[in-house]
N, C-alpha and C positions, 0 to 999 in steps of 0.2 A: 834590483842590483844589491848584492849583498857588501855591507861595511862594517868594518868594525874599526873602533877610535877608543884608543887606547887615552889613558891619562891616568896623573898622579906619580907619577916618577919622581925619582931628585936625590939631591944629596942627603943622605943620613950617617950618623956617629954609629959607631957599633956598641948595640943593645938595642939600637933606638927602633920605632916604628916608621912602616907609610903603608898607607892604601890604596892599591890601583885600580881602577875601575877599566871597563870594556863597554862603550857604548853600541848597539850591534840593532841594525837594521836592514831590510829587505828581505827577509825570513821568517818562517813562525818560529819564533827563538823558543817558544817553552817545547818543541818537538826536538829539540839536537842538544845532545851533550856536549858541556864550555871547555875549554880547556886553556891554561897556561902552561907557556912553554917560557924559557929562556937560553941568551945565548951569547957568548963570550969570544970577544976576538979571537979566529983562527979553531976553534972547534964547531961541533955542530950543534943545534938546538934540541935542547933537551925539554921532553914532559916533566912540568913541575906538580900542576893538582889537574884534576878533573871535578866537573859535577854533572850528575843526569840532568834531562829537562826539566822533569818535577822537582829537581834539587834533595832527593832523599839517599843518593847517593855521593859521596866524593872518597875522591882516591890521592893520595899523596905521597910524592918521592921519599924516599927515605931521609935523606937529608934535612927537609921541611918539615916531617912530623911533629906538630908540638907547636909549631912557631909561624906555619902559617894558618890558615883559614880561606877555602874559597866559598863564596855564596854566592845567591845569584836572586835576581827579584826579575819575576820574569812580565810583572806591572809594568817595568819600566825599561825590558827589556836590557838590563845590566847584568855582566857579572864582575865580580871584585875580588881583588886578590888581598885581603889582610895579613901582613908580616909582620910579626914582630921576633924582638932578640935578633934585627937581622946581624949579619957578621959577614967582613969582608970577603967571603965567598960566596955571598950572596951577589956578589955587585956583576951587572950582566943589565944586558935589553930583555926585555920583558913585552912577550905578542900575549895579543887574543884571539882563538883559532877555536874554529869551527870545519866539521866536517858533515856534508849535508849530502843524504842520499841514500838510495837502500841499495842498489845492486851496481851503480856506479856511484862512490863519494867522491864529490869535487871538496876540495878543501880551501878555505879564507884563510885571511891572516891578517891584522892591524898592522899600523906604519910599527908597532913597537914602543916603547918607552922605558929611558936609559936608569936604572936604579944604582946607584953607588954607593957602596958603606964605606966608608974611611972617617978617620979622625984626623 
């Protein structure tokens, strides 16, 4: 059974950093590409980064370039979203989503985890 359990959320200042993590089991997680998404009351959820299985690639929203960082250690079966400089447009739930499969992808998704930038 495939899970993913998000954590690391919370309140932060704008500028300031946090780290989220994706704990992700029932898969071979170094075979599927990670991805963050996030999502704000009343619109739809948007792709934030990607990384490949092997972690030699990531891709990033325009908006994030610069300030965030996804990795991924596929040891311990993690991937993490590092933010920093966030600003209150960053502030939104925050999944870990996977999509696994070659000719039908079924798609996961974490409970989430609420990030808010304010001062």
């Amino acid at each position: 059974q495939v899970r993913l359990v998000e954590s690391g959320g919370g309140l932060v200042q704008p500028g300031g950093s946090l780290r989220l993590s994706c704990a992700a089991s029932g898969f071979t997680f170094s075979s599927w590409t990670m991805r963050w998404y996030r999502q704000v009351p009343g619109k739809e959820r948007d792709l934030v980064a990607s990384i490949t299985g092997a972690g030699d690639r990531t891709n990033y929203v325009d908006s994030v370039k610069g300030r965030f960082t996804i990795s991924r250690d596929n040891a311990k079966n993690t991937v993490s979203l590092q933010m920093n400089s966030l600003k209150a447009e960053d502030t939104a739930v925050y999944y870990c989503n996977v999509e696994i499969g070659l000719f039908q992808r079924d798609t996961y998704w974490g409970q989430g985890t609420q990030v808010t930038v304010s001062s």
